[in-house]
C-alpha positions in Angstrom: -14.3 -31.9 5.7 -17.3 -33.7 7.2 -18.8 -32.3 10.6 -17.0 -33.8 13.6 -14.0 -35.3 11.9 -10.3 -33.6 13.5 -7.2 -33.9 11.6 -4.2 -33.6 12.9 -0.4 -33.8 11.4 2.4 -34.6 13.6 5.8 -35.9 12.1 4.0 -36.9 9.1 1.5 -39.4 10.8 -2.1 -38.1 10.2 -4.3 -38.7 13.1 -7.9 -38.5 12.6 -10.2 -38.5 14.9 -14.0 -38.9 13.9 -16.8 -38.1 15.9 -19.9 -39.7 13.9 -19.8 -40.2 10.6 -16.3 -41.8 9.8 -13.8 -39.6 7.2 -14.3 -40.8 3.9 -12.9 -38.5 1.2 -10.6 -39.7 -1.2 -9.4 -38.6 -4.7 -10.1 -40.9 -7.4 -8.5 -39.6 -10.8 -8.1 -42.2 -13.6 -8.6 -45.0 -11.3 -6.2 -44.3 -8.4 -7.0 -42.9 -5.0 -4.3 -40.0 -3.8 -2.5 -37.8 -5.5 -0.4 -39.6 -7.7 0.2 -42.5 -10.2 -1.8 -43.4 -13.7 -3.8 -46.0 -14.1 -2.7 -49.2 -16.1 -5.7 -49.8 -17.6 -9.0 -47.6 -19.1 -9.2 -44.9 -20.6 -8.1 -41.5 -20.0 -10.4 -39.2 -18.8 -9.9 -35.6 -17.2 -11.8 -34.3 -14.5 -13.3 -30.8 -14.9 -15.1 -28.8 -12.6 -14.3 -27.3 -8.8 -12.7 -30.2 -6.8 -15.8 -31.9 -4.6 -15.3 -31.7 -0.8 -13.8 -34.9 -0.9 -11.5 -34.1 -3.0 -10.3 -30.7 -1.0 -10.0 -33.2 1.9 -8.1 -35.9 0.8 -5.9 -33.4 -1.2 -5.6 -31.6 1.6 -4.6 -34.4 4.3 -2.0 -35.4 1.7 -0.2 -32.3 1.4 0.2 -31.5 4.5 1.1 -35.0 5.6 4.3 -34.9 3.5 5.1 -31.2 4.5 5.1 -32.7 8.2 6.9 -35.3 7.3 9.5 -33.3 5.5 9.2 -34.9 2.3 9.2 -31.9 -0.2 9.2 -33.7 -2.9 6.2 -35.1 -2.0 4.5 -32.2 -1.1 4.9 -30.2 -3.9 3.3 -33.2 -6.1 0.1 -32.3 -4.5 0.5 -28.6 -5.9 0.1 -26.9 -9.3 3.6 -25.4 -9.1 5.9 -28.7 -8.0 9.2 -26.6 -8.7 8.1 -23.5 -6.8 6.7 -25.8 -4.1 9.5 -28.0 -3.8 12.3 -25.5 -3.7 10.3 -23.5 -0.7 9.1 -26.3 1.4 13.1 -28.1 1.0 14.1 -24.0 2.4 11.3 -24.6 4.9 13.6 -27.6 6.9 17.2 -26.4 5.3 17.4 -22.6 5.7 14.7 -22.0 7.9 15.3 -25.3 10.3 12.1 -26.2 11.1 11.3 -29.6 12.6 8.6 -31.2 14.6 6.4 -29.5 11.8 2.7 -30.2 13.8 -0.2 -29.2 11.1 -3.6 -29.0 12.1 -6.5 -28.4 9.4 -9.5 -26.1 10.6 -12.7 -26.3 8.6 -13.0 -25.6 5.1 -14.8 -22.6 3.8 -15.6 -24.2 0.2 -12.3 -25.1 -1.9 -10.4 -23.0 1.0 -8.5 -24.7 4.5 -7.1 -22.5 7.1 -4.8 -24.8 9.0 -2.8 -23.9 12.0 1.5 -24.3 12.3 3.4 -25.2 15.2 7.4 -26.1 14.8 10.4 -25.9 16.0 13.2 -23.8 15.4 16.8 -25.2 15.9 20.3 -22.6 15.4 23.6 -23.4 17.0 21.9 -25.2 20.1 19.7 -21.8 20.6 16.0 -23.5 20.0 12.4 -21.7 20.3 9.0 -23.2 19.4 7.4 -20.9 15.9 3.7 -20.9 16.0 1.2 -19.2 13.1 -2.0 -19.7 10.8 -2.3 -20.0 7.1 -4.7 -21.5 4.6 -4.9 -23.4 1.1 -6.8 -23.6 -1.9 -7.6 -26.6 -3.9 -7.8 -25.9 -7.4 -8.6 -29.0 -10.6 -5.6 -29.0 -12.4 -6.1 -27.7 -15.8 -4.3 -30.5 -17.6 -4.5 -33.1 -15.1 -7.9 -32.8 -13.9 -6.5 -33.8 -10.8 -7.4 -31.7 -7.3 -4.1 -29.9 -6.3 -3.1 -27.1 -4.0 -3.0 -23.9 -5.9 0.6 -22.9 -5.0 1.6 -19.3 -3.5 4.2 -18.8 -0.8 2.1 -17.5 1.3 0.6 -21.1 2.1 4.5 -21.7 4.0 3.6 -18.5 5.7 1.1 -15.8 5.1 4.0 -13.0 5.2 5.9 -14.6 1.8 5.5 -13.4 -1.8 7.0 -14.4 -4.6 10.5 -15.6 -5.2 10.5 -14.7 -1.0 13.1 -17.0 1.3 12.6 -18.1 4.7 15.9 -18.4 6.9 17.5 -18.8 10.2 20.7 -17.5 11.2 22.2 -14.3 12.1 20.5 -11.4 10.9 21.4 -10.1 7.3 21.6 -6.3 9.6 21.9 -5.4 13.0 18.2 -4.3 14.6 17.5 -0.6 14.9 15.5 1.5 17.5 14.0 4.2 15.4 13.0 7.5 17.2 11.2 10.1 16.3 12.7 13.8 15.8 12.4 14.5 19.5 14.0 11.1 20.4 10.9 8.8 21.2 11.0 5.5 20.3 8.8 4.2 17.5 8.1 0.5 16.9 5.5 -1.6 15.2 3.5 -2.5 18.3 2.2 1.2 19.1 2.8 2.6 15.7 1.4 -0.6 13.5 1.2 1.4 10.4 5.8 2.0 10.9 5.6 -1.6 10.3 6.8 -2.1 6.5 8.6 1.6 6.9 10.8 0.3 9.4 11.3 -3.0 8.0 12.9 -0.8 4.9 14.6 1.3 7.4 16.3 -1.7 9.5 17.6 -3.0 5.9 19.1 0.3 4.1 20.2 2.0 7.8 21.1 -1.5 9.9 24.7 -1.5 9.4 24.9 2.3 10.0 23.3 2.8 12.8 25.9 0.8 15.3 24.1 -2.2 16.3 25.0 -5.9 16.2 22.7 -8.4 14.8 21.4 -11.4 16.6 19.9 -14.9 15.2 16.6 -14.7 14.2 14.2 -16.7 11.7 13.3 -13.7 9.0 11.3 -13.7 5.8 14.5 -12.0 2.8 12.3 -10.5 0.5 12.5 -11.0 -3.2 13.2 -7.1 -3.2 16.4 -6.1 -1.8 15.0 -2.9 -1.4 12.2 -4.2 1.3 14.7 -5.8 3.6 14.0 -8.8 5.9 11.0 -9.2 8.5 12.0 -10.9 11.7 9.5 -13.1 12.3 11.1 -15.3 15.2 14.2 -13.5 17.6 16.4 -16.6 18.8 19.0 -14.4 20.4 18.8 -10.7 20.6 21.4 -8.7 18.6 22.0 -5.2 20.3 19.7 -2.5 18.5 21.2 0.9 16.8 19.9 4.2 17.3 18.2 5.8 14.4 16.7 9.2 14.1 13.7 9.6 11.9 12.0 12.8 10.9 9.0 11.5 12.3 6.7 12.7 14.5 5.3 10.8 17.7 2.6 13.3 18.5 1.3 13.8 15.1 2.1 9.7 14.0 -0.1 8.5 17.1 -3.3 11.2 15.3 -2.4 9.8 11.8 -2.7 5.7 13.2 -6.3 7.1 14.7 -7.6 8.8 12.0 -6.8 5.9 9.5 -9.2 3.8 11.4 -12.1 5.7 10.6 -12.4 4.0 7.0 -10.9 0.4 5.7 -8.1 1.3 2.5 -7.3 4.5 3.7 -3.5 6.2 4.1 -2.3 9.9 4.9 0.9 11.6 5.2 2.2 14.6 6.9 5.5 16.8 6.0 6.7 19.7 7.2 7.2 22.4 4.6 9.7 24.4 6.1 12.1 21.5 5.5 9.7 18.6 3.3 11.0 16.2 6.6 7.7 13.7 6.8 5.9 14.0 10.5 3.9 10.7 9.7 2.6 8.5 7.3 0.0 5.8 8.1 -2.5 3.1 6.5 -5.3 0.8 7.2 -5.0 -1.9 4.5 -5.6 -5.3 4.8 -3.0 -6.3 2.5 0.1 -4.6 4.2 1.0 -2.5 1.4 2.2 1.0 2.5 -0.3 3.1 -0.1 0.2 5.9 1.5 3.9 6.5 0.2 4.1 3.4 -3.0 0.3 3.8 -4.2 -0.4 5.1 -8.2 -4.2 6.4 -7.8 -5.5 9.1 -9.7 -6.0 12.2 -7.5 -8.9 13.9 -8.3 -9.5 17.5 -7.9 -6.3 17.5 -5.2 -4.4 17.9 -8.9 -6.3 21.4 -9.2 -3.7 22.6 -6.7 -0.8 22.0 -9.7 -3.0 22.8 -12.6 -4.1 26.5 -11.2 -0.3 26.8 -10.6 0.2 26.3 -14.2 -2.9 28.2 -15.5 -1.4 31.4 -13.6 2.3 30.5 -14.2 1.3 30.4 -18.2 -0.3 33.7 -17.4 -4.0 32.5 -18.8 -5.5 33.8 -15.5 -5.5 34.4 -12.0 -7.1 33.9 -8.4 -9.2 37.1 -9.5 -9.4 35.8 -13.0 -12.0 34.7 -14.9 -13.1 30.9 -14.8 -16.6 30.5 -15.6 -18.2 27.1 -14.6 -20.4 25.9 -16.9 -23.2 22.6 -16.5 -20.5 20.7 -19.0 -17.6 21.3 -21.1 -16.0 19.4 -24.2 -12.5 18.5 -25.4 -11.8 16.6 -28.4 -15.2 14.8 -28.1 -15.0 14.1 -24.4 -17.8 15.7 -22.4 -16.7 16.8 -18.8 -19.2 17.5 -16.1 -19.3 18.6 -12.8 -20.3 17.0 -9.5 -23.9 16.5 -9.2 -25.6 19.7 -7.4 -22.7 22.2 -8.1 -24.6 25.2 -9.6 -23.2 26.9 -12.8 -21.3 30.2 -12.7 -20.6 31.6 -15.8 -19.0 34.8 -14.3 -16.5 32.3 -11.5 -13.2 33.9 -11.0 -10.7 31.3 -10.9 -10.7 31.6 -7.1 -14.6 30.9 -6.9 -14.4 27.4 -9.6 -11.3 26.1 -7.5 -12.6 26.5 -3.9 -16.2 24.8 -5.2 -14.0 22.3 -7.4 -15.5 23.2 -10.6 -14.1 21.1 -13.5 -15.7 22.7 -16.5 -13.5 25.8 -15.5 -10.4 23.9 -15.8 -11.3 21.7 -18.4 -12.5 25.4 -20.7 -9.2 27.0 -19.8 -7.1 23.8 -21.5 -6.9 25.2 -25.0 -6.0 29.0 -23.8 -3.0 30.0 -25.7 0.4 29.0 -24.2 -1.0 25.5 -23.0 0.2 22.6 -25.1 0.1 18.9 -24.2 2.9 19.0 -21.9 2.4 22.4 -19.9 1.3 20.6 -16.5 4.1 18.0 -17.1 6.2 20.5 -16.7 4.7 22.5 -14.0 4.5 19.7 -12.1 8.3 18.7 -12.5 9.4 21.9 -12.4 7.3 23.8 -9.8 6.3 21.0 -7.5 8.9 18.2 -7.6 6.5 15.6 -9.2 7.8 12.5 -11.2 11.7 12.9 -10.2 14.0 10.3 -8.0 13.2 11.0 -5.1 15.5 9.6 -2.2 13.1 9.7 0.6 15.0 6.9 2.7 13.0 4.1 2.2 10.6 3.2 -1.0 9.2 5.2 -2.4 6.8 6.5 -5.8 7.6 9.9 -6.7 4.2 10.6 -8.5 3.5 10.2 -12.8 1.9 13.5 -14.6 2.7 12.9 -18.4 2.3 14.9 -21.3 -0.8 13.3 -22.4 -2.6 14.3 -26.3 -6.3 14.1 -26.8 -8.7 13.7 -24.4 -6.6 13.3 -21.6 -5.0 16.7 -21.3 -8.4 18.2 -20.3 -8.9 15.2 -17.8 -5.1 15.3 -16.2 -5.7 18.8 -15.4 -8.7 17.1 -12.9 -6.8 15.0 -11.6 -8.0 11.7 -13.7 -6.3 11.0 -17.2 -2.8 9.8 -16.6 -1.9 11.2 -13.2 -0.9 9.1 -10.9 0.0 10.3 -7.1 0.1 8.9 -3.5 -0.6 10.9 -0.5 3.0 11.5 0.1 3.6 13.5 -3.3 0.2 15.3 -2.8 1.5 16.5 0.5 4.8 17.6 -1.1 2.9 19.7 -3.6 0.6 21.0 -0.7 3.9 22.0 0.9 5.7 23.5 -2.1 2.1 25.4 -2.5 2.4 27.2 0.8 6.2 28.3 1.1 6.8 27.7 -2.8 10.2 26.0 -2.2 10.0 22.1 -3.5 12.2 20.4 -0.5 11.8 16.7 -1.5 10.2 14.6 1.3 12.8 12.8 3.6 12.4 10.2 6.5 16.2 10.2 7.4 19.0 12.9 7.6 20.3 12.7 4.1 23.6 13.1 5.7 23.7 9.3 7.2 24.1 8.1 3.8 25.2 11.3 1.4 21.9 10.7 -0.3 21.4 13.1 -3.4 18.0 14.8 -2.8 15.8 16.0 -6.0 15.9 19.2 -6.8 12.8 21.7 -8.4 13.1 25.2 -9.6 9.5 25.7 -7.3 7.1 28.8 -7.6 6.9 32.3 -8.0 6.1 34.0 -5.1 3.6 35.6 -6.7 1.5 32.6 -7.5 2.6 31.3 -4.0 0.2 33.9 -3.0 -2.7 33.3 -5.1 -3.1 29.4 -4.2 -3.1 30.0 -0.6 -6.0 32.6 -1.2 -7.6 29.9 -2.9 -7.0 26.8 -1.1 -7.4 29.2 2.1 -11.1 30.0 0.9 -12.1 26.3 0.3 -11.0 25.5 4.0 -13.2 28.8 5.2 -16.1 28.5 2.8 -15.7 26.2 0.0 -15.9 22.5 -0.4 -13.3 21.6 2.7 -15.0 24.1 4.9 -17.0 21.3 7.0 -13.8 18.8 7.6 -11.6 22.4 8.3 -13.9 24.0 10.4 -12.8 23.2 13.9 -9.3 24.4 12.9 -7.7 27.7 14.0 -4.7 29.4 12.5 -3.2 29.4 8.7 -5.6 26.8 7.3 -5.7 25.9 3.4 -7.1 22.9 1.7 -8.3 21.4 -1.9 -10.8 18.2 -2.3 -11.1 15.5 -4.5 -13.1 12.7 -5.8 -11.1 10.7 -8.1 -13.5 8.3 -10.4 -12.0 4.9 -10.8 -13.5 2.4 -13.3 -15.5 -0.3 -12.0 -16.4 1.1 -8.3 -19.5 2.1 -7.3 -17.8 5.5 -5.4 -15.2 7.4 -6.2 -11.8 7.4 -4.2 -11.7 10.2 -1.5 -9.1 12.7 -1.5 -7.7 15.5 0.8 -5.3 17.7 0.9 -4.5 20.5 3.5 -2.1 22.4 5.7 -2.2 24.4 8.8 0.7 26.3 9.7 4.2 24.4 9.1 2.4 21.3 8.6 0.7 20.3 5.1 -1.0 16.7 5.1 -2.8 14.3 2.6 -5.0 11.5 2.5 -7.2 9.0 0.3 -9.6 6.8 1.2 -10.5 4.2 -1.5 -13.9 4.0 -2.5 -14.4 6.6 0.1 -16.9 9.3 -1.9 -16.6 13.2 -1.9 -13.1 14.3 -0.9 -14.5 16.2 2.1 -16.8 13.4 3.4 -14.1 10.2 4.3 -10.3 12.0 3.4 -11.2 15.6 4.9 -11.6 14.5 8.6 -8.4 11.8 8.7 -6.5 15.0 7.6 -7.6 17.6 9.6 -7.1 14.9 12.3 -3.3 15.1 11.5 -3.1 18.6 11.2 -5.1 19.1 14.9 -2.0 17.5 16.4 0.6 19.2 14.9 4.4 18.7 14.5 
């Protein structure tokens, strides 16, 4: 869009106002300006290439002219997707009632508009003005050649995915005010990171929790399972009470220390009973990482496999471990981080408080260790890759039996392992009391919930990993990010490689007293340098 030209959409009729040079983009595809039509004479040819400026532009003032004007037919012509289009932009008037649709283009940024909303939103003589920002991208068509919006829900409204619905009406559930254990209130305003968990809460626990729902205009997600998001309240409904497990005190530290680095998540639990004391992220994109992520751990997975190593009997805390430069398995050459010194006489104590993974990696062919000996150590001693039924979504962790190369690297946390910050902070909790209590958000009670069950740990080796994990909070690799804690302290790092990224992800895992905690920070480095501090953070404040 040229400099000085404003564009404006109201009812359909778009206004432009040019200050200078007068606006002059047009699309011209086999002969006809606009979006539509074929020529009747000449030959075919087919544009290829990114759309020029003028194109974005005129493509641009045509598809949101009929949007405005309510024409979804229209509309959608200007798109690559003219039956995904059509369908949502026809919901966009019908089910959502909006009218007096007022579209206003910003300046483009390349092949990309940002354009602002403002409508109307009409229910049983209840009306409220709806006001947001989104942004399109002009793509050529691949068949067509033709510049044309390259359709995704989220140009109707940033917070729709796929398959997503907008709709007015009465609310599909009643709201809910969500408290924390001790009865404070909890809501997406102070506590932004609550925001998608109490969506999910509102939809699963809305009709239980004795409220009555009121008219509002709400994204229904594609996924049952995620509930609606109230994006417009036309008339209140009467909100019902619902007690989390959650934490104010300790959820307040978690939304703080999150801040510190961009893609990072942590969750807290309480092992005396696995209820979860907080779980926040700081994530662009929404998505709530810190209890739905798949990332390899890292050395956090040492926790499980030193379980297993003394479990199968092939050594102990006081056990021998050396830590060589390197080690091999089946052709695949494992090294440590860079300026970790060998120790060829290590106890198993010594390689897992400096995170030495030529120890583990040299104790994967002991006898008694087969493919799927940490599969089952992890299932069966910590809880891992079961249904769990937290209360809202939830992924309960992945450790498979894995052949080859990949046994030696699952039992460092890379491989096939995949975890989330929630189920490393259920098996830093199962470490320290050695019962598995599967992680809940909600009494299980409210709905007769069946809760996953694990056979947990010897007491015995109970005892050996906080020895170990108490020493790398005291003096090993977690010392620095531990240090300013008092009390029962125990910890295990992580740096979990990840193809194609210049640093590794950051992980953390720790627990002081009756509260165990983990975190990742994406692209963060050394576990101790990015995900130490958001967890000892967490575990500063307490339950």
């Amino acid at each position: 869009m040229r400099k000085g030209v404003k564009v404006t959409l109201v009812g359909g009729v778009f206004a432009v106002m040019v200050g200078g040079a007068g606006y002059g983009a047009y699309n011209l595809v086999n002969g006809v300006t606009g979006g539509g039509g074929s020529s009747a004479s000449g030959p075919h040819t087919v544009k290829t290439g990114p759309p020029t400026s003028g194109e974005v532009g005129e493509t641009t003032k045509n598809f949101l002219a009929a949007w405005a004007k309510g024409d979804a037919r229209q509309a959608s012509s200007y798109t690559n997707n003219a039956e995904a289009a059509s369908t949502l932009l026809t919901g966009y008037r019908e089910d959502a009632r909006l009218t007096k649709v007022r579209l206003t283009p910003g300046k483009a940024a390349g092949t990309t508009v940002p354009f602002s909303v403002e409508a109307t939103v009409s229910y049983k003589g209840k009306t409220k003005p709806f006001a947001y920002d989104s942004e399109l991208t002009v793509v050529r068509g691949e068949t067509t050649g033709r510049a044309l919006v390259d359709w995704d829900p989220s140009v109707v409204h940033p917070d729709l995915k796929k398959d997503d619905t907008l709709e007015t009406g009465e609310a599909a559930v009643p709201p809910i005010q969500a408290v924390d254990r001790n009865g404070t209130a909890l809501d997406k305003k102070t506590y932004p990171s609550l925001g998608p968990v109490l969506d999910q809460l509102r939809a699963k626990y809305g009709d239980k929790a004795g409220g009555t729902p009121g008219v509002e205009l709400y994204v229904r997600h594609a996924d049952e399972n995620a509930g609606t998001k109230t994006l417009l309240t036309l008339a209140k409904g009467k909100a019902g009470k619902l007690r989390t497990t959650l934490s104010a005190p300790a959820q307040r530290a978690a939304e703080k220390a999150v801040t510190r680095h961009a893609d990072s998540s942590v969750v807290a639990v309480q092992p005396s009973s696995g209820e979860v004391l907080a779980v926040a992220n700081n994530r662009q994109d929404g998505f709530n990482a810190a209890f739905e992520g798949k990332m390899a751990p890292g050395s956090t997975m040492k926790i499980v496999s030193a379980a297993m190593l003394i479990d199968k009997g092939v050594t102990k805390a006081s056990g021998p471990a050396p830590c060589p430069d390197t080690a091999t398995w089946q052709s695949n050459t494992i090294q440590n981080l860079p300026g970790l010194a060998p120790n060829e006489n290590a106890t198993l104590a010594d390689s897992f408080a400096r995170s030495c993974n030529t120890a583990f990696v040299k104790l994967v062919d002991e006898d008694g260790v087969t493919d799927s000996s940490l599969t089952e150590e992890a299932q069966n001693g910590f809880g891992l890759g079961l249904d769990w039924q937290v209360g809202v979504r939830t992924v309960d962790g992945s450790v498979p039996a894995s052949p080859g190369p990949d046994r030696a690297q699952n039992m460092i946390g890379q491989g096939q392992v995949q975890l989330n910050p929630l189920n490393m902070a259920s098996v830093t909790a199962t470490a320290t009391t050695g019962a598995f209590r599967q992680p809940v958000i909600v009494d299980p009670s409210l709905d007769g919930r069946e809760l996953a069950t694990a056979h947990g740990l010897p007491a015995s080796t109970v005892g050996q990993l906080r020895q170990m994990m108490n020493a790398t909070a005291v003096s090993g690799t977690g010392a620095p990010a531990m240090s300013g804690l008092s009390g029962s302290i125990g910890a295990k790092t992580g740096s979990a490689e990840v193809a194609g990224q210049e640093k590794p992800n950051s992980w953390f895992a720790g627990y002081r007293g009756d509260v165990a905690a983990a975190a990742v920070v994406e692209r963060g480095g050394h576990g101790g340098d990015a995900a130490g501090p958001i967890v000892a953070a967490v575990l500063a404040a307490g339950s």
